[in-house]
C-alpha positions as CSV (number, residue, x, y, z in Angstrom):
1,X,-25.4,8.1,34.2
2,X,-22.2,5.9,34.9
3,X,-24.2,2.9,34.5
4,X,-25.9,4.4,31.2
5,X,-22.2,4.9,29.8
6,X,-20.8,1.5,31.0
7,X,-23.7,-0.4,28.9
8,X,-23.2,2.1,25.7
9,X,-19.3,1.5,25.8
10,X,-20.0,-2.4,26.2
11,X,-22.2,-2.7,23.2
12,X,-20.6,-0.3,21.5
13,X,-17.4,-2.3,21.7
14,X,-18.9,-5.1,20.4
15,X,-20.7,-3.6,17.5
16,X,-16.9,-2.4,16.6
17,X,-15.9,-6.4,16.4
18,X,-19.6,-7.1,14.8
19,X,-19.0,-4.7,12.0
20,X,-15.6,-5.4,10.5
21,X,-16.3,-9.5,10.6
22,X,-19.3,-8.7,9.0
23,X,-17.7,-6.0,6.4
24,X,-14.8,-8.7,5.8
25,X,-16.8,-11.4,4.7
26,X,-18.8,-9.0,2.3
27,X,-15.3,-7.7,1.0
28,X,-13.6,-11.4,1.0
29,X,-16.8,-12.9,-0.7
30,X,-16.3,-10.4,-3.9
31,X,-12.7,-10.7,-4.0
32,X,-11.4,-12.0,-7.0
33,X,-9.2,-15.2,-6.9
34,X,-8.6,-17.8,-9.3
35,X,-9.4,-20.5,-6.9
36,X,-9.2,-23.5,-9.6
37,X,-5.4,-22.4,-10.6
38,X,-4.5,-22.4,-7.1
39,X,-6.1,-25.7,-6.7
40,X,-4.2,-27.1,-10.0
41,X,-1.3,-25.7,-7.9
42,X,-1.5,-27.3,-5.1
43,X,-2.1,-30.6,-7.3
44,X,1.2,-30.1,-9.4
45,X,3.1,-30.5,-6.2
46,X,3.5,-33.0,-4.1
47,X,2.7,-33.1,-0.5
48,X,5.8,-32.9,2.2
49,X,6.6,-36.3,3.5
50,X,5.8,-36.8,7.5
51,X,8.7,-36.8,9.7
52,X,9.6,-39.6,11.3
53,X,7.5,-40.4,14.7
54,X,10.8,-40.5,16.2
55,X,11.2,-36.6,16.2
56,X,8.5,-36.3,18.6
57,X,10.9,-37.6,21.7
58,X,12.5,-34.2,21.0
59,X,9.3,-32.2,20.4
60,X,10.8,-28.8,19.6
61,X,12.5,-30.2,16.7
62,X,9.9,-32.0,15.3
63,X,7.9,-28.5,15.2
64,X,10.8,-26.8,13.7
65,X,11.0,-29.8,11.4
66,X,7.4,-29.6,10.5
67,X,7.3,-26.2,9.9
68,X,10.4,-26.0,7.5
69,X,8.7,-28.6,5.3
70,X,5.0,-26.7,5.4
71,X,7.1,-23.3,4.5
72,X,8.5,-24.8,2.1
73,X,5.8,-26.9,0.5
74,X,3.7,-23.2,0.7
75,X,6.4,-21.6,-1.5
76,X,7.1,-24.0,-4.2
77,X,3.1,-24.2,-4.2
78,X,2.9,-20.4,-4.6
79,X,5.3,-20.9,-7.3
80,X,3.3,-23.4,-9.3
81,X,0.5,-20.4,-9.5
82,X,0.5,-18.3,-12.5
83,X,1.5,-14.6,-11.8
84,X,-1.8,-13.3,-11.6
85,X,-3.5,-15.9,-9.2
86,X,-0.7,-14.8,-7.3
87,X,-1.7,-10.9,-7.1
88,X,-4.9,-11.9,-6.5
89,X,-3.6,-14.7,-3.8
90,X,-1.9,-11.8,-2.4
91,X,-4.4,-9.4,-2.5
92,X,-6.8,-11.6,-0.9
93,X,-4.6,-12.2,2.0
94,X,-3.4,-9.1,2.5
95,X,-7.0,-7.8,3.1
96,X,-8.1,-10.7,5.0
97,X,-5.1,-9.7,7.4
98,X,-6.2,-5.8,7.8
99,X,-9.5,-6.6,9.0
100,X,-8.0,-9.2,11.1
101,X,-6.0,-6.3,12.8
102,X,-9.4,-4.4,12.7
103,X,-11.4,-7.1,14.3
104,X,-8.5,-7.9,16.7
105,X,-8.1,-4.4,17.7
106,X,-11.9,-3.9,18.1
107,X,-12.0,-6.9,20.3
108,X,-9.3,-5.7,22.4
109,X,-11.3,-3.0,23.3
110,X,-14.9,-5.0,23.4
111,X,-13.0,-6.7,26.2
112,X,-12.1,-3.6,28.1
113,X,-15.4,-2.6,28.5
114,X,-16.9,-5.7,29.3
115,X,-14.4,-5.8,32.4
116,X,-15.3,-2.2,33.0
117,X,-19.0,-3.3,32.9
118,X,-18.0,-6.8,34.9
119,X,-16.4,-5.0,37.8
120,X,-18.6,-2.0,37.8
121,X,-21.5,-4.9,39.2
122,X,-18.7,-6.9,40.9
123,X,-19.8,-9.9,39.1
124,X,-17.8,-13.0,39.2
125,X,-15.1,-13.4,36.8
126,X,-17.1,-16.6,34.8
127,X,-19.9,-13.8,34.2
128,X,-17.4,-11.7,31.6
129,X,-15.8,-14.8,30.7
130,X,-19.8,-15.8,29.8
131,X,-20.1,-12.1,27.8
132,X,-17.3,-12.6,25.9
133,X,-18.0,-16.1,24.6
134,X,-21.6,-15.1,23.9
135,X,-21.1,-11.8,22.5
136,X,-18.3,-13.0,20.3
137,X,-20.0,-16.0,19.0
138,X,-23.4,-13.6,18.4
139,X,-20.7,-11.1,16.2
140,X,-19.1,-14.4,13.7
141,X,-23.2,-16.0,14.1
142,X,-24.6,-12.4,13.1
143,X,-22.4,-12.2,9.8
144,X,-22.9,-16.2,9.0
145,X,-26.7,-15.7,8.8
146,X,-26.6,-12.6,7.1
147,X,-24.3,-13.9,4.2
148,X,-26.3,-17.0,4.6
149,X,-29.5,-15.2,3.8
150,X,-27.9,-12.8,0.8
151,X,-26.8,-15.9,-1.0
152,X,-30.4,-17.4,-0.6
153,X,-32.5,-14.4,-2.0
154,X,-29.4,-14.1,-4.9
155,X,-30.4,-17.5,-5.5
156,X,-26.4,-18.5,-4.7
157,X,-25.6,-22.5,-4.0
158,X,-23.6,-22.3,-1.1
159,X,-19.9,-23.5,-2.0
160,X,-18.7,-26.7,-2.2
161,X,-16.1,-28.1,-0.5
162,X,-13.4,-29.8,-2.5
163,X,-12.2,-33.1,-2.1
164,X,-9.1,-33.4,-0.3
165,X,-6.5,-36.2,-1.9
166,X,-5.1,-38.7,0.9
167,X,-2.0,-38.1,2.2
């Protein structure tokens, strides 16, 4: 019966990452955001200039450096955005970012059990680190193919990609 509850708590776990990817992209897909008036604002503003190669002999400055300029470029971007597109910016990420504690929580304990399944056989350690690369790319595949497949029957052209201007 130990064994029977070590395989139920192992797929179970991984059903609980399965299911909020999978529910995310459904609620992420319907979201509303303006995506053309974020696009005009990232447009409006010009990109941060590089930093100077030279930084990089002091590396942890040049990151610090970087990452100023990327904040910064974010927020005068986020300016450019009308009001609304920002609620709905803001909405969108702030429910990306629950189901990302979801997800992450979920996997925390998917990985638990696949230990607990792991030892109870005293596999090798490559075997769980096998499990969790497989079951974890079956949970992201799972939810790719099933949006995949809703967009085909809705008769949905899958986005397009926009073109990025050179830097």
């Amino acid at each position: 019966m130990h064994t029977i509850i070590l395989w139920v708590g192992f797929l179970g776990g991984w059903l609980l990452v399965a299911g909020p990817i999978y529910q995310a992209a459904l609620e992420l897909r319907d979201e509303e955001v303006d995506r053309e008036a974020i696009g005009r604002a990232h447009e409006s503003v010009p990109e941060p200039r590089p930093i100077s190669p030279w930084w990089w002999l002091l590396p942890p400055v040049a990151y610090l450096k970087i990452r100023r300029d990327r904040t910064e470029y974010q927020r005068v971007v986020f300016d450019a955005m009308p009001i609304e597109t920002r609620r709905q910016f803001l909405g969108f990420l702030n429910k990306a970012t629950g189901w990302l504690f979801v997800a992450g929580g979920a996997a925390l304990i998917a990985l638990k059990e696949t230990w607990e399944l792991v030892e109870r056989y005293e596999w090798p350690i490559w075997v769980w680190i096998v499990l969790v690369v497989v079951m974890a790319a079956g949970s992201v595949v799972n939810t790719a193919v099933r949006m995949a497949n809703t967009g085909r029957q809705l008769g949905e052209q899958p986005p397009q990609r926009p073109e990025r201007r050179p830097r």
